[in-house]
C-alpha positions in Angstrom: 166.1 80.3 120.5 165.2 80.0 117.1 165.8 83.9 115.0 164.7 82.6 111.8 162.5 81.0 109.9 164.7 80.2 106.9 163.6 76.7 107.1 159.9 77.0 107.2 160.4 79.7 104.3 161.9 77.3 101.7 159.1 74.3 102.8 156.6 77.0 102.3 158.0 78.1 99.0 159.2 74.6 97.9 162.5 75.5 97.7 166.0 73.4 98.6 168.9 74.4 100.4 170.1 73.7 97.0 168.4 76.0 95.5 169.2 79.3 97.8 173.1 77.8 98.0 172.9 78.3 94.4 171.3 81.6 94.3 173.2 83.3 96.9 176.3 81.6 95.8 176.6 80.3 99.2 177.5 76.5 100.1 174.9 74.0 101.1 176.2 73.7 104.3 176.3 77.7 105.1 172.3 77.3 104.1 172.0 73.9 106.4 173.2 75.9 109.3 171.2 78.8 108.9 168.3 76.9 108.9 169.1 74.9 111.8 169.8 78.3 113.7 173.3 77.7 114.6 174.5 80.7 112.9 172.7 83.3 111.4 173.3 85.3 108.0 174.0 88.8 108.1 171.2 91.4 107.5 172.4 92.2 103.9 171.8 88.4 103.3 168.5 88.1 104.4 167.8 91.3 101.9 168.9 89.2 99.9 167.0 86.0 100.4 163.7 88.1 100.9 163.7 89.7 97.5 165.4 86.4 95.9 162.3 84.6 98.0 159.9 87.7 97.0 158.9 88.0 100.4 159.1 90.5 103.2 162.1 90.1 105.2 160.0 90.1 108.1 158.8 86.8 107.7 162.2 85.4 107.6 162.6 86.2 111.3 160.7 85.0 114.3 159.2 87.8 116.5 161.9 88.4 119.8 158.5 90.0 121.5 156.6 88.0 123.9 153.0 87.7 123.4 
């Protein structure tokens, strides 16, 4: 199950892995692996990456509700 939508954020902003590595202070594989799901920031960091993304936190994260 994909939780976020880290990945789709950054295309959408044209951002790099790169980029957020460098303004988080993060590596570039910690980045890779949240955008492939496979582990997931904690909720301070997606705080973080909304306000450094100017977005709503919300739209880093995929709806758990069924439709």
């Amino acid at each position: 199950m994909k939780i976020n939508r880290l990945k789709v954020v950054l295309v959408e902003k044209s951002k790099t892995n790169r980029w957020l590595a460098e303004q988080l202070g993060k590596s570039e594989v910690t980045i890779s692996r949240w955008c492939t799901n496979e582990v997931q920031p904690s909720i301070e960091t997606f705080l973080q990456m909304a306000q450094i993304l100017n977005i709503d936190i919300k739209e880093l994260l995929n709806s758990t509700k069924s439709p």
